[in-house]
C-alpha positions as CSV (number, residue, x, y, z in Angstrom):
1,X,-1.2,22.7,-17.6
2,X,-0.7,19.8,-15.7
3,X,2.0,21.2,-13.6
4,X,0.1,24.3,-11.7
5,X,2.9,24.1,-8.7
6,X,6.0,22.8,-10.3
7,X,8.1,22.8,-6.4
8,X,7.8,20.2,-4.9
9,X,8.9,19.7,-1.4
10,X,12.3,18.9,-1.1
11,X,12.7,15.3,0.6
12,X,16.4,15.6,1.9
13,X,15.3,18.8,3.9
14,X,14.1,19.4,7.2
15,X,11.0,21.4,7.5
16,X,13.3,23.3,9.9
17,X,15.5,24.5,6.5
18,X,17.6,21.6,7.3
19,X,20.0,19.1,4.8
20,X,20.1,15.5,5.3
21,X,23.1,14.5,4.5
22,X,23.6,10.9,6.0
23,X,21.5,8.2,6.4
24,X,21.5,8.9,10.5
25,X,20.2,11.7,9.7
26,X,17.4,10.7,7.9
27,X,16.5,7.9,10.1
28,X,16.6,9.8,12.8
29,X,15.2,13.3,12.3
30,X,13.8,13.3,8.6
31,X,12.0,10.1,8.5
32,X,9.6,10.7,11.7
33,X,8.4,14.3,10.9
34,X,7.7,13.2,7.4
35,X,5.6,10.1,9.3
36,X,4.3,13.0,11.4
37,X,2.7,15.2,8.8
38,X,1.3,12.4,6.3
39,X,-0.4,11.5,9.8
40,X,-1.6,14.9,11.1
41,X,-2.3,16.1,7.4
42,X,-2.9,13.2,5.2
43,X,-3.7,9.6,6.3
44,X,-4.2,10.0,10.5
45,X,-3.1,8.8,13.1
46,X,-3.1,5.1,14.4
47,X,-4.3,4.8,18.1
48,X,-1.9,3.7,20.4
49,X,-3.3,1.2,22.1
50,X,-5.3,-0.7,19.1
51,X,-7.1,-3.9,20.0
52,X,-5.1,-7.5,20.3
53,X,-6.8,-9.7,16.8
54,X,-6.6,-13.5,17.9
55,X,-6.4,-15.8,14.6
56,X,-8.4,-18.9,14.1
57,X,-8.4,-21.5,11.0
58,X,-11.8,-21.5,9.3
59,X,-11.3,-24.1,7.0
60,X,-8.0,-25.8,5.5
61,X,-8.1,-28.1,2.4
62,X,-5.5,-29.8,0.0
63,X,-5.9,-28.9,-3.9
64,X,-4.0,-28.6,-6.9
65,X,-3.0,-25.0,-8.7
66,X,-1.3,-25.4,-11.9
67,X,-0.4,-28.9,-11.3
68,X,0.7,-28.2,-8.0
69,X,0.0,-29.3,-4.7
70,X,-1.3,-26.8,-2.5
71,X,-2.7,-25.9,0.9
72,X,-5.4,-22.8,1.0
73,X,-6.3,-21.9,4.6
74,X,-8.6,-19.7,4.8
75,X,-8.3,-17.3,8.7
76,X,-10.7,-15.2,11.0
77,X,-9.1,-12.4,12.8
78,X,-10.9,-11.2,15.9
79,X,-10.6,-8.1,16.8
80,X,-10.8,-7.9,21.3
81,X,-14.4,-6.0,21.0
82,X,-14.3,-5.6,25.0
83,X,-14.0,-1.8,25.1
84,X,-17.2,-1.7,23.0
85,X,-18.8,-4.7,22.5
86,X,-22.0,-3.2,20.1
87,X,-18.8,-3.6,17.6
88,X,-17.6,-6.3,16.2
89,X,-14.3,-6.7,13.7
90,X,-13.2,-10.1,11.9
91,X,-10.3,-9.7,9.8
92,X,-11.0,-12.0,7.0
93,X,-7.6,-13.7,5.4
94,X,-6.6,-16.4,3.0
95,X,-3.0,-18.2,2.6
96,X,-2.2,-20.7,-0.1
97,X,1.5,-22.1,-0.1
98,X,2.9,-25.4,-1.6
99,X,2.0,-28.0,0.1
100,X,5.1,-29.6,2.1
101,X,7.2,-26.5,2.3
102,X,8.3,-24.0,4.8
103,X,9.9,-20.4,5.5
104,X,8.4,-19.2,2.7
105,X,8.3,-15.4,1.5
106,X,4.6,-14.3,1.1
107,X,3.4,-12.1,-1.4
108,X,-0.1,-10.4,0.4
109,X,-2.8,-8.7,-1.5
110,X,-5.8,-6.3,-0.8
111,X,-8.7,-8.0,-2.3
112,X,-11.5,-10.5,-2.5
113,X,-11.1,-14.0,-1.1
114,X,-12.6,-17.0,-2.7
115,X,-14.3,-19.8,-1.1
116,X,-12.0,-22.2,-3.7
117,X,-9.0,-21.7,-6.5
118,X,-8.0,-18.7,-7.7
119,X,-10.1,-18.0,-11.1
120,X,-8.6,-16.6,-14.5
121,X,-9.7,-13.8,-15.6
122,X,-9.6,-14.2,-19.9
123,X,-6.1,-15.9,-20.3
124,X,-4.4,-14.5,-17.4
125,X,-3.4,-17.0,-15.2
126,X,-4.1,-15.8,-11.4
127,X,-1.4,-14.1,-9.7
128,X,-1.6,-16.5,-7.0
129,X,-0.9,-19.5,-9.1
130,X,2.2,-17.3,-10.2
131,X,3.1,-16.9,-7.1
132,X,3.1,-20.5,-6.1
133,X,5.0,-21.3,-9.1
134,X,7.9,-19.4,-7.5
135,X,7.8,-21.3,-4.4
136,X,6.3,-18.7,-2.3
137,X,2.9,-18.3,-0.6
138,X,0.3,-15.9,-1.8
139,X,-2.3,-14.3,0.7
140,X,-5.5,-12.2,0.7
141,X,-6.8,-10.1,2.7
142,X,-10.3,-8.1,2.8
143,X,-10.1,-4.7,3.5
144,X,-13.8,-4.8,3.7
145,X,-13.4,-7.0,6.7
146,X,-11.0,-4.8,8.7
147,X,-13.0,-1.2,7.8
148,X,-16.1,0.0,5.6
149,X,-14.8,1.5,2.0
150,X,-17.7,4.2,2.7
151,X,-18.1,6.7,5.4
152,X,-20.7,5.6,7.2
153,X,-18.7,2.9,8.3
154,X,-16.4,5.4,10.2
155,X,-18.2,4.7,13.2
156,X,-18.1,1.1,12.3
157,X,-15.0,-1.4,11.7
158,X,-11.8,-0.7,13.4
159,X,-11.8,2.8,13.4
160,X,-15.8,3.0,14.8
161,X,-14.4,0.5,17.6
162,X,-11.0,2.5,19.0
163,X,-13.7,5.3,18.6
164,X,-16.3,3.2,20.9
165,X,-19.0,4.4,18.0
166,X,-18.1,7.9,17.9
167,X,-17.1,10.1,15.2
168,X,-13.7,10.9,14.2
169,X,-11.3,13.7,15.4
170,X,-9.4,16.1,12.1
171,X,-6.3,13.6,12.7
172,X,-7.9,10.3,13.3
173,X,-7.0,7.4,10.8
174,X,-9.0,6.7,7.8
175,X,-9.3,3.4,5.8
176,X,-6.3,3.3,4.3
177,X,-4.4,3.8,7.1
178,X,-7.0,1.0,8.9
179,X,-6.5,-0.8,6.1
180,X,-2.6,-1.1,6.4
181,X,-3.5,-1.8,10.0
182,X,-5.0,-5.0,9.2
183,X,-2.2,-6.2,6.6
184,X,-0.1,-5.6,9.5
185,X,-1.9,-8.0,11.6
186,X,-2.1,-10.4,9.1
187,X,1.5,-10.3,9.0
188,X,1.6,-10.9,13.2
189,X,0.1,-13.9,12.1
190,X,2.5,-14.8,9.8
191,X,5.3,-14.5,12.6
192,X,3.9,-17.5,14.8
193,X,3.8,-19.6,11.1
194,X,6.9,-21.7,10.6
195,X,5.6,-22.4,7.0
196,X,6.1,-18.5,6.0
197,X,8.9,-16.0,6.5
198,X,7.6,-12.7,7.9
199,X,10.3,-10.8,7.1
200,X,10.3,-11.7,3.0
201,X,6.3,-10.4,2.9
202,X,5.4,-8.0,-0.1
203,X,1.8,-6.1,0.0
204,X,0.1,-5.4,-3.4
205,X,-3.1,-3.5,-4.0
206,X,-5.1,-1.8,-7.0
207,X,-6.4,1.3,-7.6
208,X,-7.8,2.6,-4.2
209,X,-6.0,-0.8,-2.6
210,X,-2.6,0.1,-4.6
211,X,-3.3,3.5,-2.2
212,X,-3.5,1.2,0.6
213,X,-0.7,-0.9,-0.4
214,X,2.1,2.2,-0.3
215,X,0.3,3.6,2.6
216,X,0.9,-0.3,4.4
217,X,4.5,-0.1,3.0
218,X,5.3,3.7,4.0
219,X,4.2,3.1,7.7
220,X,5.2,-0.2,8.6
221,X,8.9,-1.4,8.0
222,X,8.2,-4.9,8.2
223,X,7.0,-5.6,5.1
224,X,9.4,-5.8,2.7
225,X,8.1,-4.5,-0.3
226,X,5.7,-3.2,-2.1
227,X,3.4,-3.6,-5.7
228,X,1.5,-0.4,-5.7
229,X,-0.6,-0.8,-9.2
230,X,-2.4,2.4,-10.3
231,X,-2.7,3.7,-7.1
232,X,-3.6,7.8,-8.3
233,X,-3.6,10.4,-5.5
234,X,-3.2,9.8,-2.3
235,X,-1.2,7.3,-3.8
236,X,2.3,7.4,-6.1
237,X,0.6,10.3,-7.8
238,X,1.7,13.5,-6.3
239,X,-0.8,16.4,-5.3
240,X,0.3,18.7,-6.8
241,X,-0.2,17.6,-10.3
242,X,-3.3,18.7,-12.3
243,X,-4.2,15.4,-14.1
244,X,-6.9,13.1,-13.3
245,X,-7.7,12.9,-9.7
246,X,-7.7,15.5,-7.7
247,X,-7.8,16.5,-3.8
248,X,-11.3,17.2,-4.9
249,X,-11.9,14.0,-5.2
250,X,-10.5,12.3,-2.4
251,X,-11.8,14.6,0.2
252,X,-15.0,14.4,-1.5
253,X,-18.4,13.1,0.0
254,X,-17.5,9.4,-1.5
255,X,-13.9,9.2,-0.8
256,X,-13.4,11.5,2.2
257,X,-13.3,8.2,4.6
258,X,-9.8,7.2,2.9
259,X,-7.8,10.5,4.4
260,X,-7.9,12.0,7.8
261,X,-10.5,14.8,8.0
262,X,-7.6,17.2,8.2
263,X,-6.7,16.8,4.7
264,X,-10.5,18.2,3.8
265,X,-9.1,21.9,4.5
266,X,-6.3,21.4,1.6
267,X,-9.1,21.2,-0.7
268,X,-11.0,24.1,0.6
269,X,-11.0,27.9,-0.7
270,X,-8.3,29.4,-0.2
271,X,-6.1,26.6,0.5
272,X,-4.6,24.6,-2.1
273,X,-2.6,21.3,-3.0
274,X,0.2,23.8,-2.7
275,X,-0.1,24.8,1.0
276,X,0.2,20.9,2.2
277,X,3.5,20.8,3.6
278,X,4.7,17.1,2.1
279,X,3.5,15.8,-1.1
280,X,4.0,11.6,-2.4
281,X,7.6,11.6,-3.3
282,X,7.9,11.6,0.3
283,X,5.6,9.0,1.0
284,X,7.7,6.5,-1.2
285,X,10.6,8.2,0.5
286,X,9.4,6.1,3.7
287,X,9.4,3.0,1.6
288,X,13.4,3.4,1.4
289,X,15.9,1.4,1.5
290,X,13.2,-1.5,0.5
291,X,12.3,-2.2,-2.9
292,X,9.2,-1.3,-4.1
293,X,7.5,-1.3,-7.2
294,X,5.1,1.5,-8.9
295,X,3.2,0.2,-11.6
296,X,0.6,2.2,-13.8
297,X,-1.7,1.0,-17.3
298,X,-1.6,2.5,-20.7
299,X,-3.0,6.6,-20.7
300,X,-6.4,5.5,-22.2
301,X,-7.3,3.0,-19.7
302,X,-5.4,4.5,-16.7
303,X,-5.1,8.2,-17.0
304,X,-7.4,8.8,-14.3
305,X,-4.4,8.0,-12.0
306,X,-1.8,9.9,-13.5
307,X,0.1,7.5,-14.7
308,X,3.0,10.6,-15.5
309,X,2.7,12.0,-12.0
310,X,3.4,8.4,-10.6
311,X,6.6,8.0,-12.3
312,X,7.7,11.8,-10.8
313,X,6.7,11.3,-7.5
314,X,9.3,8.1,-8.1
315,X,11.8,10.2,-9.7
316,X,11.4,12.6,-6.8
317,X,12.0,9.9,-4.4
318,X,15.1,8.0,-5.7
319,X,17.7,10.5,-4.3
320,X,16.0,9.1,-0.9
321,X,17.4,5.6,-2.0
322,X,20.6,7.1,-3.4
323,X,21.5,8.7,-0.1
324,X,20.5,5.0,1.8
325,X,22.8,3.2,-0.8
326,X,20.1,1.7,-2.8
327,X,19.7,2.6,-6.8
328,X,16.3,4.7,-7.4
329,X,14.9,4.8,-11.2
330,X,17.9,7.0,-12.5
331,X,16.0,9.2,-14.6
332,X,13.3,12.2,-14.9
333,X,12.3,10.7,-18.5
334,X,9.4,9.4,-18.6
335,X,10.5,5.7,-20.1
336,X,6.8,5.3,-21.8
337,X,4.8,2.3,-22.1
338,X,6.2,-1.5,-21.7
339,X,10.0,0.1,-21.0
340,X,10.0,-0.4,-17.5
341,X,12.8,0.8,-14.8
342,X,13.1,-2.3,-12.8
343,X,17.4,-2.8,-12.5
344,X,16.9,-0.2,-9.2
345,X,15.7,-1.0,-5.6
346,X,13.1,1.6,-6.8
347,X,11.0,0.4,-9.6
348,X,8.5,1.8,-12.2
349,X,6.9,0.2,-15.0
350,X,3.8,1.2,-17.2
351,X,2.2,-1.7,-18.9
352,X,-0.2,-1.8,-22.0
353,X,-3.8,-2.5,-20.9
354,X,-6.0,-0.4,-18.1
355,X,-6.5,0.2,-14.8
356,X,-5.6,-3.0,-13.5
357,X,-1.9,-5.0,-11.9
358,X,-2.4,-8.1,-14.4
359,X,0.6,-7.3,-16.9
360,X,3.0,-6.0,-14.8
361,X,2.9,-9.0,-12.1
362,X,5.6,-11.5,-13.8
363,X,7.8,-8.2,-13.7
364,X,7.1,-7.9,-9.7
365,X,7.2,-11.4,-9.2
366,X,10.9,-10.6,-11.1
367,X,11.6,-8.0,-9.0
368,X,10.9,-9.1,-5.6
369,X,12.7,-12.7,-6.2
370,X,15.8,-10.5,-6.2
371,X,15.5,-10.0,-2.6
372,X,14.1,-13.0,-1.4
373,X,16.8,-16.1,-3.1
């Protein structure tokens, strides 16, 4: 029942009929028109010219996480508002590292930022302080900050301002894809930084931010990897799966803002999931050859997200890595709960509790050290 269209596009072949047999191949032909159509269909289109962001220090102060020394400095990202000045963007972002160190992998989040520590939520302790443990830095970022999660902010925020105010055109970039966008400059910052290494940076996200996060990862290969944590459709879930979400949903009146208006006809009479020419195999695809991690709750807490179709689309995706020389998750059986596939470049893991990352970050954290010793 869940299956209604059990073909799936075929990642290692062209839309032109087409196999990929080599990694040129894919790099070269494969890769862009699969960037292509998840732009003109899916996500939209960056604008070419986007606006320079300057970075400022708000406030810096010494603490203690754990026991351990730390700095937090909290950044304002202006976005160059000359082209429309009725608009203004400010990227809000926070770093906290170990105090004293330098050249440090980051680990970057979609979320809320703090005016102080990390807080605990029941006995968890925060991922940040995890991170820090490690030796690394951990940063935030507000996706509020860089576009509206509604759509009348689509003439508002980032997209509003490349727009000058107006409304979007069918392939225009919605707030995922602005979302990545600002990640991305966040990690521009992190280039002029000798305390952090921009090319050991991970992006992690939840729920509609775990969208985000793959979305971030897909399009831009700087980051390194990925922790996409119950991410759904238009996430690791693929569309063509009858579970939980549905294109419905994500095109609808409160979630339409997310996609590019293009991807509204797909869930229109007469066309179907079935007549969209890539599906989310693919869009992990694009994360290849870096690691990246899918992680998903228990099916009473997370089956909204379809936490089965997540682990296909992966499944789907690992001869991508194969081909590249990396190791995907080796299997099409579904490894149930707490038995995660983590030994590949290609990771998936479903952890007990809900929709949430919490249980599955020592695993990431696990994970990404791998590639950052």
């Amino acid at each position: 029942t869940a299956n209604p269209y059990p073909v799936y596009p075929d990642p290692l072949v062209t839309f032109s009929g087409k196999e990929v047999k080599n990694a040129k191949m894919w790099n070269k032909v494969r890769r862009p028109e699969l960037v292509r159509s998840f732009e003109d269909n899916v996500y939209g289109r960056i604008p070419e010219n986007t606006p320079q962001v300057t970075w400022t220090v708000t406030s810096e102060q010494k603490a203690e996480l754990g026991g351990i020394p730390v700095v937090i400095r909290n950044l304002n990202g202006s976005v160059d508002n000359s082209a429309c000045p009725s608009i203004e963007v400010n990227i809000q972002a926070q770093v906290i590292w170990p105090e004293g160190k330098t050249n440090l992998p980051v680990v970057m989040e979609f979320g809320f930022i703090s005016g102080g520590l990390p807080r605990a939520y029941g006995n968890s302790t925060p991922w940040q302080q995890q991170v820090v443990e490690r030796g690394w830095a951990a940063a935030s970022v507000n996706p509020g900050s860089i576009q509206a999660d509604a759509g009348y902010g689509l003439t508002s925020g980032i997209i509003g301002l490349c727009n000058k105010g107006e409304y979007r055109k069918p392939t225009d970039w919605g707030a995922l894809r602005a979302w990545g966008w600002g990640a991305g400059k966040v990690l521009d910052y992190f280039e002029s930084c000798p305390e952090f290494d921009a090319g050991k940076v991970a992006i992690e996200g939840v729920s509609r931010y775990g969208k985000a996060a793959l979305v971030t990862m897909a399009f831009d290969e700087r980051f390194l990897s990925a922790f996409v944590a119950s991410s759904g459709k238009s996430g690791a879930a693929g569309w063509r799966r009858d579970c939980g979400e549905s294109i419905g949903n994500i095109v609808s009146n409160e979630e339409y803002h997310w996609v590019c208006g293009n991807l509204i006809k797909y869930g229109t009479d007469p066309m179907t999931e079935n007549d969209l020419p890539v599906d989310q195999h693919e869009l992990i695809a694009l994360c290849a050859p870096r690691p990246c991690f899918i992680s998903a709750g228990t099916f009473d807490g997370d089956k909204w997200q379809d936490v089965t179709g997540s682990f296909y689309s992966a499944a789907m995706a690992s001869p991508v890595y194969e081909l590249l020389g990396k190791q995907g998750v080796g299997t099409y059986l579904f490894p149930g709960v707490d038995n995660g596939l983590t030994d590949g470049d290609l990771a998936y893991r479903q952890h007990h509790g809900g929709h949430e990352a919490g249980p599955n970050w020592p695993y990431f954290l696990d994970f990404f050290a791998r590639y950052v010793k």
